[in-house]
C-alpha positions as CSV (number, residue, x, y, z in Angstrom):
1,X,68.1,84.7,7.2
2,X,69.1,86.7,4.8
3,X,72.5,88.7,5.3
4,X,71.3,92.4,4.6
5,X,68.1,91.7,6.7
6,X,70.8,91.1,9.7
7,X,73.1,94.0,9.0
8,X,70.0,96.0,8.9
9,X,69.3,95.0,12.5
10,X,72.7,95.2,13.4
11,X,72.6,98.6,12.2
12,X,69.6,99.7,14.3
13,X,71.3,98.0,17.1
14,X,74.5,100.1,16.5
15,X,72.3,103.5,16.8
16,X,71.1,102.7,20.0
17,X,74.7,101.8,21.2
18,X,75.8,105.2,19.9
19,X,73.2,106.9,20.7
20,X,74.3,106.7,24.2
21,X,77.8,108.7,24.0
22,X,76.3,110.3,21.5
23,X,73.9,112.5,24.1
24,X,76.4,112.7,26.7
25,X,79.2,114.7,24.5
26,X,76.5,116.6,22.6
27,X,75.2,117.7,25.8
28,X,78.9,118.7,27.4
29,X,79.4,120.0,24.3
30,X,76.8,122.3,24.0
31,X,77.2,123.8,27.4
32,X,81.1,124.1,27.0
33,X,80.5,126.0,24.1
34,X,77.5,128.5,25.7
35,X,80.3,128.8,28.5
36,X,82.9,130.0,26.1
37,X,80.1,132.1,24.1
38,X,78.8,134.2,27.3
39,X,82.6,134.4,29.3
40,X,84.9,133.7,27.0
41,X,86.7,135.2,23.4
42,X,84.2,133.7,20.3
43,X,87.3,131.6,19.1
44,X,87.5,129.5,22.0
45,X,83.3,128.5,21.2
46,X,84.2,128.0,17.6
47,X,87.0,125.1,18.7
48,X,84.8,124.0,21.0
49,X,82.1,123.2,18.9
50,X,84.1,121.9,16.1
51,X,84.8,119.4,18.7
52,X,81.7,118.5,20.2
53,X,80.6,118.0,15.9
54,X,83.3,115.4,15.7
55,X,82.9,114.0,19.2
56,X,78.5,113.5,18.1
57,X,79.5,112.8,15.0
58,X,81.9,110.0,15.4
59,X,80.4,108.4,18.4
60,X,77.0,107.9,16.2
61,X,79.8,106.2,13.4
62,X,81.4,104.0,15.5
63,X,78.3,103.1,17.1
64,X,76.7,102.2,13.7
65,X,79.8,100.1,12.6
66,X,79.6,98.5,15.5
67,X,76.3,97.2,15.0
68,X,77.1,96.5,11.2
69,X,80.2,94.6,11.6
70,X,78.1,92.9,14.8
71,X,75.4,91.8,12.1
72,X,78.0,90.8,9.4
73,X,80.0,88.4,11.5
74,X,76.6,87.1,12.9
75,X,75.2,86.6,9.6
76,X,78.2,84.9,8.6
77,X,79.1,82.8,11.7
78,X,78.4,79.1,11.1
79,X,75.3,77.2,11.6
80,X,76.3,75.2,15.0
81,X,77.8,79.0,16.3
82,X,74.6,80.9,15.2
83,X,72.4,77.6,17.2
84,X,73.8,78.7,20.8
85,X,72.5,81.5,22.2
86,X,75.7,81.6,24.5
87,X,78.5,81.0,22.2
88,X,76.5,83.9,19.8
89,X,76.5,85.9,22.7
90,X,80.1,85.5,23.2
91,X,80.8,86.1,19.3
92,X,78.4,89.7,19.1
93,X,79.8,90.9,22.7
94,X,83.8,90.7,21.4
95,X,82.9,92.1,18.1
96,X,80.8,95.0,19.2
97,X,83.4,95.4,22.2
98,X,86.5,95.4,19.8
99,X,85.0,97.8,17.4
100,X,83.8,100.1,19.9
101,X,87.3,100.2,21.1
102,X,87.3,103.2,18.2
103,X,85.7,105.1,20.0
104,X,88.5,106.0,21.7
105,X,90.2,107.6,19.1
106,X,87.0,109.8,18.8
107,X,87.3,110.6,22.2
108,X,91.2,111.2,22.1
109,X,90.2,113.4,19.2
110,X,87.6,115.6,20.6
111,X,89.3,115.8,24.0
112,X,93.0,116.7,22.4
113,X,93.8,113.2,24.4
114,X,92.8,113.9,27.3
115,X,93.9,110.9,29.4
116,X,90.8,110.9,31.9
117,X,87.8,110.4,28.8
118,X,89.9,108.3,27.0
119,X,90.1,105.8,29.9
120,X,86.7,106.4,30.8
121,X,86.0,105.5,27.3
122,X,87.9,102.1,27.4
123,X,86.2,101.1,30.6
124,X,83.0,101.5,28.7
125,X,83.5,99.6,26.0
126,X,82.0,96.5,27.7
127,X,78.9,97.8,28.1
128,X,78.5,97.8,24.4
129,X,79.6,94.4,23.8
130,X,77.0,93.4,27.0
131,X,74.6,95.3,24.8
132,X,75.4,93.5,21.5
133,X,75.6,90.1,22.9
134,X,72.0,90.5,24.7
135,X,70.9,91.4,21.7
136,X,72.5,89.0,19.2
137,X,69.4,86.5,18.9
138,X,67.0,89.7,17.7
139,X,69.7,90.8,15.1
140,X,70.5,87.2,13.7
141,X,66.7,86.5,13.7
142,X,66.5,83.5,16.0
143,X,64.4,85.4,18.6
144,X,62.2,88.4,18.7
145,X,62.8,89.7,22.0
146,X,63.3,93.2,21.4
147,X,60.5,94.3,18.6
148,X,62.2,97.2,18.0
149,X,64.8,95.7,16.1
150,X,62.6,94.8,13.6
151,X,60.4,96.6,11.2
152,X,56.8,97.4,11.5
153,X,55.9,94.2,9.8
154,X,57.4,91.9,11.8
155,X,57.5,92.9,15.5
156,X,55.3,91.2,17.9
């Protein structure tokens, strides 16, 4: 398999894993900053929203880089890794995990590090790696579970 044919599904994977936090922050986001808009002074809505930009933004980056670095390592991992599904599992899950650790500082960002996201945010980071490693035999090409992860030519 070829190694920009599995970043490219890494990637894909990565915008569904960020696509998640993504919503929910855009969505608090948007209502903290129609709160501040209809009750509060205009400069309040205006830090507000420069914080829900970073907070979408930087969840759908770390999100992507996830998946990238996810695909990069699986591309590269070695033959008799790549071969079992549960040692690949194991190899996409603490990548994916470990990078989405940076989410966090998005979070700490956004929130002026607010303790409460930010732990909230580290207790979540598993469920991207559970995410990556379910999906790490569609993204390195060994299976084709999940058709979304591959381009209109070659799902089904």
């Amino acid at each position: 398999m070829a190694f920009g044919q599995v970043v490219r599904r890494g990637v894909r994977l990565g915008v569904r894993i960020g696509l998640v936090p993504t919503i929910i922050f855009g969505s608090v986001w948007i209502v903290s900053v129609v709160g501040w808009l209809i009750t509060g002074p205009h400069r309040g809505a205006l830090a507000s929203l420069v914080h829900g930009i970073t907070a979408v933004g930087g969840s759908m980056a770390v999100g992507v880089l996830a998946g990238a670095v996810t695909g990069g390592v699986l591309a590269l991992s070695p033959e008799w890794l790549a071969a079992r599904a549960p040692l690949r599992g194991l190899l996409a899950g603490a990548v994916a995990t470990t990078v989405f650790l940076g989410e966090t500082v998005v979070v700490a960002v956004a929130t002026d590090g607010g303790y409460a996201p930010m732990l909230l945010t580290l207790l979540s980071a598993p469920v991207a790696g559970f995410a990556a490693a379910a999906h790490s035999g569609d993204v390195l090409g060994r299976t084709h579970y999940h058709p979304w992860l591959w381009s209109k030519g070659r799902a089904g």
